[in-house]
C-alpha positions as CSV (number, residue, x, y, z in Angstrom):
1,X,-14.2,8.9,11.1
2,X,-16.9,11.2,12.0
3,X,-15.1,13.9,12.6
4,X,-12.8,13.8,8.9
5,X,-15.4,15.7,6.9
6,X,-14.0,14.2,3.2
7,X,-14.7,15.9,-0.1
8,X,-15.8,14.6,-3.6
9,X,-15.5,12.0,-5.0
10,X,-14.0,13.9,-8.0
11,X,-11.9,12.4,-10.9
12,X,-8.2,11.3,-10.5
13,X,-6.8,13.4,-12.9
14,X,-4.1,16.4,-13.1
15,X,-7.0,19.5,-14.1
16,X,-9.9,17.8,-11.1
17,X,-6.5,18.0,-8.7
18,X,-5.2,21.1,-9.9
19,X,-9.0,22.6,-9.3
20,X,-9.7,21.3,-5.9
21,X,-6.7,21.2,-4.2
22,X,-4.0,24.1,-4.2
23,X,-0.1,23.4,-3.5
24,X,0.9,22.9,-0.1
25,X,-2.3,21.7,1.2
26,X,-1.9,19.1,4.2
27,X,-4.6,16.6,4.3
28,X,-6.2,13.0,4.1
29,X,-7.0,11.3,0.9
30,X,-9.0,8.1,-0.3
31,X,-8.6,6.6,-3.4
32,X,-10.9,4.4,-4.9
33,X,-13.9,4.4,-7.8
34,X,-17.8,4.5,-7.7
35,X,-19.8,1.4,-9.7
36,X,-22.0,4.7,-10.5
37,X,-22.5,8.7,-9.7
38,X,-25.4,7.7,-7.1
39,X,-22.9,4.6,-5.6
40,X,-21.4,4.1,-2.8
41,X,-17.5,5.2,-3.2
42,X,-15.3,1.8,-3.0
43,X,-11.9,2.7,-0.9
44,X,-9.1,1.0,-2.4
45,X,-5.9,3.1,-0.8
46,X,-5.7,5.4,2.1
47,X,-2.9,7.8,2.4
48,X,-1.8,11.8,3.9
49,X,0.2,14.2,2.7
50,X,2.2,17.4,3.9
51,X,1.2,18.4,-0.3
52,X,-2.0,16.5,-0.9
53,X,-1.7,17.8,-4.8
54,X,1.7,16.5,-5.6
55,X,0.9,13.6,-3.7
56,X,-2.5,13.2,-5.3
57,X,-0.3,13.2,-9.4
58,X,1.8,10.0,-7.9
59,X,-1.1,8.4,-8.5
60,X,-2.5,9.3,-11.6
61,X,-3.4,6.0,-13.6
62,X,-3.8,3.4,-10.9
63,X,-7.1,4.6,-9.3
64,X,-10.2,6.1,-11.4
65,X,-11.2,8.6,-8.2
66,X,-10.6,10.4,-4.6
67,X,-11.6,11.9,-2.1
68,X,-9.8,14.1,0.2
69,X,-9.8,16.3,3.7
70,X,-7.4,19.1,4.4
71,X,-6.4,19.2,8.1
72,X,-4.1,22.0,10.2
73,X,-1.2,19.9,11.0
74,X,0.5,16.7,9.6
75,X,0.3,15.1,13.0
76,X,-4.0,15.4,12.5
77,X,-2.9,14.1,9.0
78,X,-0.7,11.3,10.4
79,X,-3.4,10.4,13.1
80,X,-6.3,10.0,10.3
81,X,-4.5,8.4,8.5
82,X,-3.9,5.3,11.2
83,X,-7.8,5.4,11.8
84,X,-8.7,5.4,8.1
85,X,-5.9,2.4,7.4
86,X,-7.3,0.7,10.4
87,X,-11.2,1.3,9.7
88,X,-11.2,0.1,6.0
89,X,-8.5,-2.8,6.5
90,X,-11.0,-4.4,8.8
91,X,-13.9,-3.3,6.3
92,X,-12.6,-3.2,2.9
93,X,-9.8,-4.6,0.7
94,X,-7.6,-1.5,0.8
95,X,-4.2,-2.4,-1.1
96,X,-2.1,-0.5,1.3
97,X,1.2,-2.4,1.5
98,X,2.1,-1.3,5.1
99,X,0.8,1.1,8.1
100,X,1.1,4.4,7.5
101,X,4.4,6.0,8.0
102,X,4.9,8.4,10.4
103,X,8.0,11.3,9.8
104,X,11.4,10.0,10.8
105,X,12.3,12.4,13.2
106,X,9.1,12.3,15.2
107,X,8.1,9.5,18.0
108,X,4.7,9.6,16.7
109,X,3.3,6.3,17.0
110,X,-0.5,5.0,15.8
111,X,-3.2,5.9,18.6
112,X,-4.9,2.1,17.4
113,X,-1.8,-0.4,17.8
114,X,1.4,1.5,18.6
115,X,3.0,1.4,15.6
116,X,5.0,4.0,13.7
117,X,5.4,2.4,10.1
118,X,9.0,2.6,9.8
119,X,9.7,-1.0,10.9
């Protein structure tokens, strides 16, 4: 986790998305809400993204706030991703329904406990 330097929080809404984060950006994101603007940020979903923005709008209306990191490569994206899941679903109540997914035509598998997600 050190090394995923995350930005915000900043507000989950189309303009705070459209202002941060250009199209096509590949990156992290957290998703979550602050009690208040000197709180801790609560992570309630982790997720990546080969288009964090678009990616970012699916959510608009189930969480108040993000966060996000862009990365070089959705592999880097894919591998955060397994840590984050792994780090806050041993630390936090994260509502992730299953381990991250990796793309179907790679053999990508999670560097924490093998898995790929599509199963």
């Amino acid at each position: 986790m050190n090394n995923i330097k995350l930005n915000g929080p900043f507000e989950l809404c189309e303009k705070e998305i459209n202002s941060v984060i250009p199209a096509g950006i590949i990156g992290n994101y957290l998703l979550g809400y602050c009690q208040t603007p000197d709180d801790l940020f609560n992570v309630l979903y982790v997720g990546h993204a080969n288009d964090l923005n678009s990616k970012l709008k699916e959510h608009l209306g189930n969480f108040s706030e993000f966060k996000y990191a862009s990365v070089d490569s959705l592999l880097q994206a894919y591998m955060n991703d397994c840590m984050l899941y792994h780090m806050f679903t041993e630390e936090s109540f994260i509502i992730n329904e299953r381990h991250p997914i990796a793309p179907f035509d790679s053999k990508w598998t999670c560097p924490f406990c093998g898995k790929n997600g599509q199963h």
